[in-house]
C-alpha atoms as one frame of an Amber mdcrd trajectory, in Angstrom:
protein
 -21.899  -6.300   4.879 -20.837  -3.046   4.707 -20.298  -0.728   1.416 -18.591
   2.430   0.790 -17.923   4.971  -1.763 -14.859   6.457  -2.517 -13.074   8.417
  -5.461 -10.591   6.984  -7.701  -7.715   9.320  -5.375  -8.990   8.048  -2.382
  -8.923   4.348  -3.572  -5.423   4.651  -4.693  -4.382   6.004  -1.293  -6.134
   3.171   0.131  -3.932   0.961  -1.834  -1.095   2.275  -1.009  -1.087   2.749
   2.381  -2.408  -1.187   3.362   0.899  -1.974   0.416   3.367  -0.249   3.113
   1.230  -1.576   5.856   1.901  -5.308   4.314   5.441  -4.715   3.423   6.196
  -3.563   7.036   4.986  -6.799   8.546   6.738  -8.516   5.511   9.887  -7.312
   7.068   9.248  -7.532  10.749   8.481 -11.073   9.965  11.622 -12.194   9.122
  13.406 -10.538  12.169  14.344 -13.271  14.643  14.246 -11.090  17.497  10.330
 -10.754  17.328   8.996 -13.550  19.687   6.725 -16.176  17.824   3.109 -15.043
  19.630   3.498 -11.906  17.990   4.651 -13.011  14.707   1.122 -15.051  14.985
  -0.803 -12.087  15.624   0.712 -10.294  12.877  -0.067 -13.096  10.439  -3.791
 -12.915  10.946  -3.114  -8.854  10.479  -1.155  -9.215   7.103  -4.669 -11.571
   6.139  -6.904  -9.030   6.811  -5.021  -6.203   5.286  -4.615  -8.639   1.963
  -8.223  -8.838   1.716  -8.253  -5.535   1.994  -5.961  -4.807  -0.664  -7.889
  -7.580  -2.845 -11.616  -5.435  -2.214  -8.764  -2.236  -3.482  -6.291  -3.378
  -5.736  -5.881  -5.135  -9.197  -5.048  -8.206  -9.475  -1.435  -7.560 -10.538
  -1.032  -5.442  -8.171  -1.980  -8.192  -5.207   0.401 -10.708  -6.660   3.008
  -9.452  -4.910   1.694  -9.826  -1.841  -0.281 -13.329  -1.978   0.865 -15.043
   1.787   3.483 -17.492   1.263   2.701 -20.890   3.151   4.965 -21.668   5.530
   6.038 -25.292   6.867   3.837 -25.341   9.493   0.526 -24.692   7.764
């Protein structure tokens, strides 16, 4: 386990950038030209940047971006 310290400036610029972070995968996800391999790898990215966000954010703010199940899982 690892800790760290941070402003309130820093931890809002830690929100935001693993927000555009998740909403870029958000939207290379649904392009069908992205083969299926690396839509997997980019799933277990968008987890680990959401519990991220979750150790940064508020909980309204990680609504948003709670992964969707898909039909598969």
């Amino acid at each position: 386990m690892l800790g760290l310290m941070i402003n309130h400036t820093e931890q809002k610029e830690l929100e935001y950038i693993i927000k555009r972070e998740l909403d870029e995968i958000i939207f290379d996800l649904e392009d069908n030209r992205i083969d299926h391999m690396v839509k997997s790898a980019m799933k277990e990215r968008y987890k680990v940047l959401f519990q991220l966000l979750r150790r940064v954010a508020g909980e309204k703010e990680c609504m948003r971006y709670i992964p969707k199940k898909t039909k598969n899982e």
